[in-house]
TORKOL-724563 format. One record per residue: residue number from 0; residue in one letter; x, y, z of N, C-alpha, C, O in turn. Coordinates in steps of 0.001 Angstrom, whole numbers. Layout:
REC  num  residuo       nu       nv       nw      cau      cav      caw       cu       cv       cw       ou       ov       ow
REC  NUM        A        X        Y        Z        X        Y        Z        X        Y        Z        X        Y        Z
...
This chain:
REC  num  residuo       nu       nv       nw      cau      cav      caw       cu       cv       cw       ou       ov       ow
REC    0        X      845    -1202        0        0        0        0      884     1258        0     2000     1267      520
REC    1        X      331     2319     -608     1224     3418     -971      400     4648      -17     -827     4727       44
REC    2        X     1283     5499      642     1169     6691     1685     1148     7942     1131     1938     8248      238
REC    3        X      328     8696     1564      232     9700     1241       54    10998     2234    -1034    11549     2403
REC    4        X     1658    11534     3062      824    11990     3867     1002    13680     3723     1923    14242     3130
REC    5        X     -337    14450     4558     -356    15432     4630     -352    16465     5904    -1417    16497     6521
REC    6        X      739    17345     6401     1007    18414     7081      361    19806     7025      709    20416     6014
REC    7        X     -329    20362     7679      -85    21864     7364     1276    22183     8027     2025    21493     8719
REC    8        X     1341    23358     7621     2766    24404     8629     2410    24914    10132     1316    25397    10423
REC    9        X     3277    24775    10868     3357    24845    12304     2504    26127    12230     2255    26670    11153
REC   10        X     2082    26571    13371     1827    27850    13538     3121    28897    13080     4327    28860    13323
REC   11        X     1870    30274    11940     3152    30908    11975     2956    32586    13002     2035    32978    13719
REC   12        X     3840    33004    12750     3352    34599    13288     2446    35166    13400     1975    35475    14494
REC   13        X     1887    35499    12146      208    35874    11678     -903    34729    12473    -1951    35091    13008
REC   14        X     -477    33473    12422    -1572    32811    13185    -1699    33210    14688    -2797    33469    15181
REC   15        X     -694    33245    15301     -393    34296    16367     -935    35224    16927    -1296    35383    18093
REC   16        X     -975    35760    16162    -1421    37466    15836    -2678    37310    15355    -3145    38436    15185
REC   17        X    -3624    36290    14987    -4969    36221    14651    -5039    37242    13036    -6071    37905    12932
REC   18        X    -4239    37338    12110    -4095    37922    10972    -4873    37282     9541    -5410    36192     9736
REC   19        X    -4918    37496     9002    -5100    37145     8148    -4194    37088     6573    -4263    37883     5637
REC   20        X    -3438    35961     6701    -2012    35852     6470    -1917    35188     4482     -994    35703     3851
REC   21        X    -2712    34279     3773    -2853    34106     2546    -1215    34004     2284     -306    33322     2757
REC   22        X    -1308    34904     1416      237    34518      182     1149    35334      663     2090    35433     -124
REC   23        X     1320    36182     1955     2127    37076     2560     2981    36053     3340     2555    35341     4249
REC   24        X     4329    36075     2833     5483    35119     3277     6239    34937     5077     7401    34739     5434
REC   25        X     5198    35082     5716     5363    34985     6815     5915    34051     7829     5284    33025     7574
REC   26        X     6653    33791     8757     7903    32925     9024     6868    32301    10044     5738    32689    10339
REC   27        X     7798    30917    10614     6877    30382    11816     7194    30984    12822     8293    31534    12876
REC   28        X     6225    31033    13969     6661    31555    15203     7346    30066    15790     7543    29035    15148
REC   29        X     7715    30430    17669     8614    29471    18402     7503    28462    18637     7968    27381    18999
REC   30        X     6659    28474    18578     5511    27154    18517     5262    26567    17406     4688    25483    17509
REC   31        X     5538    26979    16243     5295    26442    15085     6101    25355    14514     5761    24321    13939
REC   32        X     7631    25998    14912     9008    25079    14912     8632    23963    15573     8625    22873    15001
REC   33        X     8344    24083    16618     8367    22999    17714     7381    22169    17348     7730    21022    17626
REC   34        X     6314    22194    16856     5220    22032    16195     5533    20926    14815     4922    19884    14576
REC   35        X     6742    21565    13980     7119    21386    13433     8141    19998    13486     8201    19023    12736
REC   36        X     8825    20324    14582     9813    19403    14804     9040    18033    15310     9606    16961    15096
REC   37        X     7835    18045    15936     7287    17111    16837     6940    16169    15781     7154    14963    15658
REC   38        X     6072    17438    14707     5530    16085    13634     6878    15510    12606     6899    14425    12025
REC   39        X     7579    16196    12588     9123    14682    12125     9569    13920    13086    10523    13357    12548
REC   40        X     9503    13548    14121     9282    12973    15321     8055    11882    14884     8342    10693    14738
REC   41        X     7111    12215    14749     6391    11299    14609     6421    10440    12569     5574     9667    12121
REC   42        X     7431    10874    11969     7398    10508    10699     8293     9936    10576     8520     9497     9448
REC   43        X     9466     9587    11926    10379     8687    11553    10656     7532    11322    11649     7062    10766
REC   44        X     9340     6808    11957     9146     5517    10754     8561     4981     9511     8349     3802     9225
REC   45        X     8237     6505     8522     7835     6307     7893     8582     6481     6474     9319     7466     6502
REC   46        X     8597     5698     5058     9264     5546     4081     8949     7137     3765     7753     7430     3750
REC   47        X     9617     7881     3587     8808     9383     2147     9762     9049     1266    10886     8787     1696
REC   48        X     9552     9010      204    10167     9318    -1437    10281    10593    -1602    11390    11127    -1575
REC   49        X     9003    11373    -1825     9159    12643    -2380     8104    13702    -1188     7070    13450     -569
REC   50        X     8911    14832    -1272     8458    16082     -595     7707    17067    -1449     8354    17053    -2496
REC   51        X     6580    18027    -1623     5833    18662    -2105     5699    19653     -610     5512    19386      577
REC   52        X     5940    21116    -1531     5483    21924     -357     4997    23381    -1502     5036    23424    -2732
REC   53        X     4590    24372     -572     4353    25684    -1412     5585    26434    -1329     6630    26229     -712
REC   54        X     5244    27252    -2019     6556    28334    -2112     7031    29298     -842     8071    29948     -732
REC   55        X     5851    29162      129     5434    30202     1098     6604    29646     2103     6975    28484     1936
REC   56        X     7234    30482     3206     8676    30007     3559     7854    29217     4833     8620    28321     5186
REC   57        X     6738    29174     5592     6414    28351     6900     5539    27236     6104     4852    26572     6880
REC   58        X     5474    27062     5443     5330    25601     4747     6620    24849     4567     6877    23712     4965
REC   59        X     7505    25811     3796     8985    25079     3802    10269    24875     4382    11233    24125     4223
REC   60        X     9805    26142     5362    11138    26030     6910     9778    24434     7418    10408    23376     7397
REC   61        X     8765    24285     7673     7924    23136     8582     8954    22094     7958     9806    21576     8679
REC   62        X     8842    21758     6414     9112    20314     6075    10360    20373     6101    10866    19251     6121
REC   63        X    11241    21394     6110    12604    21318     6678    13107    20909     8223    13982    20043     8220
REC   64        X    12814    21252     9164    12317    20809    10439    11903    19596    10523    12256    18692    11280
REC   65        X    11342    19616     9926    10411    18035    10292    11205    16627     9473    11215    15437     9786
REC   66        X    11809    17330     8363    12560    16334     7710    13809    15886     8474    14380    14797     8520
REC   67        X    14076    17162     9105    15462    17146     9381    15076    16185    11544    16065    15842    12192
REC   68        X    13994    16034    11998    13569    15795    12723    13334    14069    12750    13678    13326    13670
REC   69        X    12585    13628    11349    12792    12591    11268    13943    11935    10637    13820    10724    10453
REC   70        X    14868    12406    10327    16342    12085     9957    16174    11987     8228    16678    11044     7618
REC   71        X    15529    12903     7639    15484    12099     6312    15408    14083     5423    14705    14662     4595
REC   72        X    16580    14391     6271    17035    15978     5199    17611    15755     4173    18146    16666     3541
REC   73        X    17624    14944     3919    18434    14541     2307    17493    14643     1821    17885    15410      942
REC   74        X    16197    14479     1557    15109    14965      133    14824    15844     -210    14450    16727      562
REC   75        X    14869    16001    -1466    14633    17869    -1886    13630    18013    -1928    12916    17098    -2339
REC   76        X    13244    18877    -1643    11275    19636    -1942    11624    20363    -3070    12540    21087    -3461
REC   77        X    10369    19826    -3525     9457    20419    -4832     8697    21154    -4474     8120    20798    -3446
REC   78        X     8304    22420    -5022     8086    23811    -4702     7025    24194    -5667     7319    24128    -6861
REC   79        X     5744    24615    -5302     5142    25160    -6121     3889    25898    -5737     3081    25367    -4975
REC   80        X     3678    27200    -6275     2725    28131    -5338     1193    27645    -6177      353    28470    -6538
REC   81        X     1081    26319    -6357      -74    25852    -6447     -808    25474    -4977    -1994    25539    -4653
REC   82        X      303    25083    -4271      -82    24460    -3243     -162    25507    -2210      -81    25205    -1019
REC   83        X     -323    26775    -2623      410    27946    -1681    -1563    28173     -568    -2677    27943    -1039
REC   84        X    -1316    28535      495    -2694    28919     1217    -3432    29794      195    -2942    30435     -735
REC   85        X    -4796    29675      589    -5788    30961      169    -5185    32111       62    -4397    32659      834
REC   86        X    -5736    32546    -1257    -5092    34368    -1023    -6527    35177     -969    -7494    35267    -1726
REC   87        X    -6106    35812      533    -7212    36597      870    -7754    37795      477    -8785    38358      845
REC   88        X    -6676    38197     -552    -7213    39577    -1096    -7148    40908     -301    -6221    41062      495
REC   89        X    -8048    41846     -465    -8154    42649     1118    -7862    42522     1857    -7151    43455     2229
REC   90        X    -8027    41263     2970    -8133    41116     4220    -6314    40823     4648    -5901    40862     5807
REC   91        X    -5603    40595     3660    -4498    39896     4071    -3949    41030     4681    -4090    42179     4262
REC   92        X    -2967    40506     6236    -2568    41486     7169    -3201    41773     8422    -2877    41923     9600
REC   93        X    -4492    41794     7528    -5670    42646     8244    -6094    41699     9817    -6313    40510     9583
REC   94        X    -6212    42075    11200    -6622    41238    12311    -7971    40770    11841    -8818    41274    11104
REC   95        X    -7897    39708    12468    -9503    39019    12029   -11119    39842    13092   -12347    39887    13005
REC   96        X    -9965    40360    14036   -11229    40702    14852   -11489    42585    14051   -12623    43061    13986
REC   97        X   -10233    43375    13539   -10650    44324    12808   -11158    44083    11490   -11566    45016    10799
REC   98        X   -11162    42994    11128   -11811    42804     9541   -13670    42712    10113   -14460    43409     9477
REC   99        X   -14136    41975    11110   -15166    41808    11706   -15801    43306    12014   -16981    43528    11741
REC  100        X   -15073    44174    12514   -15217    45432    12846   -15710    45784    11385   -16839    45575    10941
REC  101        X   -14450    46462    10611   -14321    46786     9144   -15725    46236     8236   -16181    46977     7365
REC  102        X   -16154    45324     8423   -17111    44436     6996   -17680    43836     7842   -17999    42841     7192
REC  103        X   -18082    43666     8875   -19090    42866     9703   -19369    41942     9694   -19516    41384     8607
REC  104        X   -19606    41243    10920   -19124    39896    11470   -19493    38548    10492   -18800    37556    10265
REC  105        X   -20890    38910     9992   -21560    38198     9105   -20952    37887     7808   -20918    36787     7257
REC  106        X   -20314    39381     7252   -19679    39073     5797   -18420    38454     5803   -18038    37692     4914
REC  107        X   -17668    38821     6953   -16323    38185     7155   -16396    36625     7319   -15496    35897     6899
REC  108        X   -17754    36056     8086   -18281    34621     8087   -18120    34062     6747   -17335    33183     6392
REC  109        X   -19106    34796     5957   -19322    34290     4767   -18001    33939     4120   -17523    32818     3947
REC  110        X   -17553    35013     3828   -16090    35047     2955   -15437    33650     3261   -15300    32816     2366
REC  111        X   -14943    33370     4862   -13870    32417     5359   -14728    31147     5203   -14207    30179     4648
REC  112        X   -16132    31056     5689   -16914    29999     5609   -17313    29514     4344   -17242    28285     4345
REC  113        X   -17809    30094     2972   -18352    29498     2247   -17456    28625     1017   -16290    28231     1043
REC  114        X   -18273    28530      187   -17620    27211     -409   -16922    28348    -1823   -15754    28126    -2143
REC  115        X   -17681    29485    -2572   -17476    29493    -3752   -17860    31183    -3623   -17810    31869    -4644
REC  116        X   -18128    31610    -2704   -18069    33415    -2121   -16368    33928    -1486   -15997    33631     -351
REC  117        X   -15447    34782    -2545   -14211    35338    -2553   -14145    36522    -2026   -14878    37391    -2500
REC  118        X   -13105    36905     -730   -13521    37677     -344   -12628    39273    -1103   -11497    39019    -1519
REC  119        X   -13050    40640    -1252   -12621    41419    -2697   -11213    41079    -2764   -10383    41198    -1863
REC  120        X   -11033    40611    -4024    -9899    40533    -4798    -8498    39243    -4615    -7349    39102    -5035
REC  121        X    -9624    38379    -3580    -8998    37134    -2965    -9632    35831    -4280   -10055    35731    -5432
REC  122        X    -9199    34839    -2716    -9913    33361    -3680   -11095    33038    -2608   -11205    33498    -1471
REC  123        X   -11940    32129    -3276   -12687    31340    -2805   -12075    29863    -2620   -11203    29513    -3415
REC  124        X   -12469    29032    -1665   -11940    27611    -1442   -12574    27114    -2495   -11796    26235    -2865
REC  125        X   -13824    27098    -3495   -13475    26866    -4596   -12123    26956    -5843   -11614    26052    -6504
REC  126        X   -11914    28043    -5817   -10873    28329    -6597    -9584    27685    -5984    -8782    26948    -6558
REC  127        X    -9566    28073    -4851    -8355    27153    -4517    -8193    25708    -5215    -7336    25252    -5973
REC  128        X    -9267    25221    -4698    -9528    23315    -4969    -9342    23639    -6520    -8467    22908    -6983
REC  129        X    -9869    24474    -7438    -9621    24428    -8574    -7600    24538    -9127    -7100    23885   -10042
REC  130        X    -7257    25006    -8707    -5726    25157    -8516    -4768    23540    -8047    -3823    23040    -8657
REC  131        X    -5343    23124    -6972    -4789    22440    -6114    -5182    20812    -6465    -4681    19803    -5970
REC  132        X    -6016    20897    -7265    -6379    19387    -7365    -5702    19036    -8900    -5119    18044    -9338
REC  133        X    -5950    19907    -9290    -5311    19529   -11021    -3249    19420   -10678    -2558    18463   -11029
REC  134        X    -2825    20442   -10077    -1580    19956    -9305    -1648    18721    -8766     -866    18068    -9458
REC  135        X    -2072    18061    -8016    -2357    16697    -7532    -2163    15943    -8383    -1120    15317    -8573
REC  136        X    -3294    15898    -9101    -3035    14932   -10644    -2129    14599   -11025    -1732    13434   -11023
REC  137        X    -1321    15983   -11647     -422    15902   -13110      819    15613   -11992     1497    14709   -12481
REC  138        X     1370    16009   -10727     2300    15742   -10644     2692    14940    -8917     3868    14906    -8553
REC  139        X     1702    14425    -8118     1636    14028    -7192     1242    12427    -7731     1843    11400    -7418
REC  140        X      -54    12557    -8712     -730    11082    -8606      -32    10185    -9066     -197     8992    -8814
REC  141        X     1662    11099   -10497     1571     9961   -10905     3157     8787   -10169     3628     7812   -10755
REC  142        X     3548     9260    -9011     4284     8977    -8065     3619     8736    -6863     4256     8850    -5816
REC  143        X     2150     8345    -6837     1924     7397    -6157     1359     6265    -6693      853     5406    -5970
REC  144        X     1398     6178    -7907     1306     5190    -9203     1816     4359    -9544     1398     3286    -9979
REC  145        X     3628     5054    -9271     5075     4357    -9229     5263     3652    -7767     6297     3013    -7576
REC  146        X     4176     3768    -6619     4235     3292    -5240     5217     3871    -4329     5771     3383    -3344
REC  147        X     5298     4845    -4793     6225     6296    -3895     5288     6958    -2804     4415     7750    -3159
REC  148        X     5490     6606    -1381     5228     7713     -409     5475     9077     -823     6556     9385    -1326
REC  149        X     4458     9990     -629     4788    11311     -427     3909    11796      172     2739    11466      369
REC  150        X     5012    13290      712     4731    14146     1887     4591    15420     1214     5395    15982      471
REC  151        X     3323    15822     1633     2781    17083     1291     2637    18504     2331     1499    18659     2773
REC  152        X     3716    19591     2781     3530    20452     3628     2743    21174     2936     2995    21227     1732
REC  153        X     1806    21790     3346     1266    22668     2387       19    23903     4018      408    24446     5053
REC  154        X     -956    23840     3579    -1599    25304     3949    -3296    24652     4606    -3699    23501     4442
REC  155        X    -3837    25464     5143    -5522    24738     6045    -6021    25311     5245    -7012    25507     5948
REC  156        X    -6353    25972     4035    -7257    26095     2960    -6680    24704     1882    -7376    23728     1599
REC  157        X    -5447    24912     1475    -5076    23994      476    -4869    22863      525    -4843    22107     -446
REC  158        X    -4617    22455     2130    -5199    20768     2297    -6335    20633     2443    -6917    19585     2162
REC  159        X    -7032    21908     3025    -8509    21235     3062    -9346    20891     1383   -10157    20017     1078
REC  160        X    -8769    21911      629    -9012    21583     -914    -8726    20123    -1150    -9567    19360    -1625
REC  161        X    -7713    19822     -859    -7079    18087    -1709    -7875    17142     -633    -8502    16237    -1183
REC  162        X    -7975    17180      854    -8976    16458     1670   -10272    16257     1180   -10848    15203     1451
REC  163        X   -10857    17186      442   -12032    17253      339   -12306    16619     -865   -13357    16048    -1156
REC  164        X   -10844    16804    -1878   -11164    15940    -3024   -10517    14077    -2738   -10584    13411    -3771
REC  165        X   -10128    13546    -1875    -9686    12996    -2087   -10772    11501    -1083   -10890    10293    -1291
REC  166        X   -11493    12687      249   -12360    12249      611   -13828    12204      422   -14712    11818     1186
REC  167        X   -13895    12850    -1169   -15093    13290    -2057   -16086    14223    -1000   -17234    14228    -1443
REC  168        X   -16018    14653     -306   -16619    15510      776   -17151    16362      -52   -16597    17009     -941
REC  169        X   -18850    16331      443   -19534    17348      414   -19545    18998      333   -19176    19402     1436
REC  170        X   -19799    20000     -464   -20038    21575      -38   -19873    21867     1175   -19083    22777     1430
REC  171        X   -20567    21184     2264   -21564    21221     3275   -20571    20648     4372   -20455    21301     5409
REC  172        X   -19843    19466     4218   -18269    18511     4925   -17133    19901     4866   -16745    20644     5768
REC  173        X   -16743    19857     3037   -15683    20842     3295   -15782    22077     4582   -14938    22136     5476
REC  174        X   -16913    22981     4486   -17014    23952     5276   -16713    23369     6830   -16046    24044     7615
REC  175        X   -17009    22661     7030   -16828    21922     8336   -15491    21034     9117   -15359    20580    10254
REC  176        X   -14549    21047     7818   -13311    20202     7896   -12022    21039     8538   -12044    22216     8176
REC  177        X   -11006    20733     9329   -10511    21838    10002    -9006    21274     9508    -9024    20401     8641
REC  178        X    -8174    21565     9832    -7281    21021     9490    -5757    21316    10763    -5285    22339    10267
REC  179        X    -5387    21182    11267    -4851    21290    12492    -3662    21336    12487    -3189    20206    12600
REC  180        X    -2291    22775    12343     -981    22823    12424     -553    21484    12966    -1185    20709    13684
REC  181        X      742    21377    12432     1759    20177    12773     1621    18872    13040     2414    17993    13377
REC  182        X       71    18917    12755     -550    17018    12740     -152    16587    11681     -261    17273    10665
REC  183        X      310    15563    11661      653    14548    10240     -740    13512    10003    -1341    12820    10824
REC  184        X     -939    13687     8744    -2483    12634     8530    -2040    11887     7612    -1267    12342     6769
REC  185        X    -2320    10994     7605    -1458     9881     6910    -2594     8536     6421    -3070     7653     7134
REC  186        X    -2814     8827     4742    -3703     8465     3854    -2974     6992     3435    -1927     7033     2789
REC  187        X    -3611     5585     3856    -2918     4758     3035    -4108     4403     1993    -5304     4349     2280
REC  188        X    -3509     4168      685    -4157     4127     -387    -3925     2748    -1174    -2953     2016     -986
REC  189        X    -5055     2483    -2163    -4843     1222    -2686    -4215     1773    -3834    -3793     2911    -4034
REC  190        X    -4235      433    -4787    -3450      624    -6235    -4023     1578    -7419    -3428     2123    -8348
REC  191        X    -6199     1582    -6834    -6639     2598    -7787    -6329     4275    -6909    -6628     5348    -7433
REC  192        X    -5818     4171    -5808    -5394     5286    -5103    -6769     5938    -3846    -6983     7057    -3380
REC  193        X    -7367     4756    -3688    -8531     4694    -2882    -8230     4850    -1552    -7201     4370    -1076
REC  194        X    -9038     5485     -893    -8452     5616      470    -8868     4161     1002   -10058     3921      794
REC  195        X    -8151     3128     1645    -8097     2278     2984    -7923     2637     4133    -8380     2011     5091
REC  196        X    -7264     3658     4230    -7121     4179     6006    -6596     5233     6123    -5685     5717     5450
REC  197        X    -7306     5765     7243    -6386     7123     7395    -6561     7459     8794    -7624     7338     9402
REC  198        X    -4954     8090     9509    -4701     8038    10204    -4166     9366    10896    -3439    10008    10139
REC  199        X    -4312     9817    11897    -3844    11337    12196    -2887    11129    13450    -3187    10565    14502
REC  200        X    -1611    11736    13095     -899    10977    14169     -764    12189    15037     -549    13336    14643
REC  201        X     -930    11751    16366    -1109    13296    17763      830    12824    18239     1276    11680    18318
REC  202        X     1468    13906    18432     2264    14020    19628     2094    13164    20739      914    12811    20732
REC  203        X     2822    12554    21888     2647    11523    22541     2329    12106    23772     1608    11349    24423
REC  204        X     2573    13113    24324     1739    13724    25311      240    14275    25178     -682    14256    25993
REC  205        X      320    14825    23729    -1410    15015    23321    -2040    13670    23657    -3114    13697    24257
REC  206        X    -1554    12618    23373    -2395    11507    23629    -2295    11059    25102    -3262    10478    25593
REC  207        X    -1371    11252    25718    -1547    11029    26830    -2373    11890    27526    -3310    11417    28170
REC  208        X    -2127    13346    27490    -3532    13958    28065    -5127    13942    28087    -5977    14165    28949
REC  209        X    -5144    13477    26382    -6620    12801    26027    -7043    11976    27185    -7940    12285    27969
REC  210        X    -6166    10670    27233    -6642     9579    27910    -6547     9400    29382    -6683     8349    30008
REC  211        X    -6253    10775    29908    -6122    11146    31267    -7128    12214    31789    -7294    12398    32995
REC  212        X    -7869    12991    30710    -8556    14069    30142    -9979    13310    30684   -11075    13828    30468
């Protein structure tokens, strides 16, 4: 069975800061690293072939970290601002609680919440998924074809795009799907590239607190 797994980027600054951050090249903060480092920690028993990340530098300092975490910095990442987060248009920069102020609470909902409503001069998570899945295809699918693991750092709009296509999820699912800094989710797939299992791997104290919780 062939792996497919997927990262967002640690927390970065702007997440921090409650910003609204898109295609603005913003670094990780000291939780994000760590964040970062934990989930190559948890990837060190796993085969990767090939690395896929965006162009954006806390997508690609994460899989640097994390590579270099699970001992396997020798693979080069492949780079491409297909895979890059939502671009928010307006809002980018902007605090989420002054954009709420600014355009009101309702429209700012809409914008981040809906499926195919862009907020001015941004994308919609439609458009994203339109970007992000045809990338998938032409240059992800056909190296898991060849039975190559790969690792995808990428963004919580732009995995939630490829999640949603990959778990055929609903309009109605996507809006609802979250996607969670520095978790590794880890898709094993059959030969037509079907999902069989999937797995979200927690830090070993997250799980220990759960089950003490």
């Amino acid at each position: 069975m062939v792996k497919l797994i997927l990262l967002r980027h640690g927390q970065s600054q702007w997440n921090l800061e409650n910003r609204f951050t898109g295609w603005i090249d913003v670094d990780l903060s000291p939780k994000g690293e760590e964040e970062a480092r934990k989930a190559g920690e948890l990837l060190k028993d796993f085969q990767i072939d090939a690395v896929f990340t965006s162009v954006l530098k806390r997508a690609i300092r994460t899989a640097e970290i994390a590579l270099k975490a699970a001992g396997k910095e020798h693979l080069p990442l492949i780079k491409d601002k297909a895979l890059n987060e939502r671009m928010y248009g307006d809002l980018q920069g902007m605090n989420k609680d002054e954009a709420r102020q600014r355009f009101g609470a309702d429209t700012v909902h809409l914008w981040r919440r809906s499926y195919d409503i862009a907020p001015p001069g941004g994308e919609s998570l439609k458009d994203v998924q339109e970007r992000v899945v045809p990338y998938f295809q032409t240059h992800i699918v056909p190296l898991l074809r060849e039975g190559k693991n790969v690792l995808v750092v990428a963004h919580g709009n732009s995995l939630r795009a490829l999640v949603s296509y990959l778990e055929k999820l609903s309009k109605e699912e996507i809006l609802k799907l979250e996607i969670p800094t520095g978790v590794p989710i880890v898709y094993e797939l059959d030969e037509n590239l079907n999902i069989v299992k999937k797995e979200i791997l927690q830090p070993v104290e997250e799980e220990t607190k759960a089950a003490q919780g």
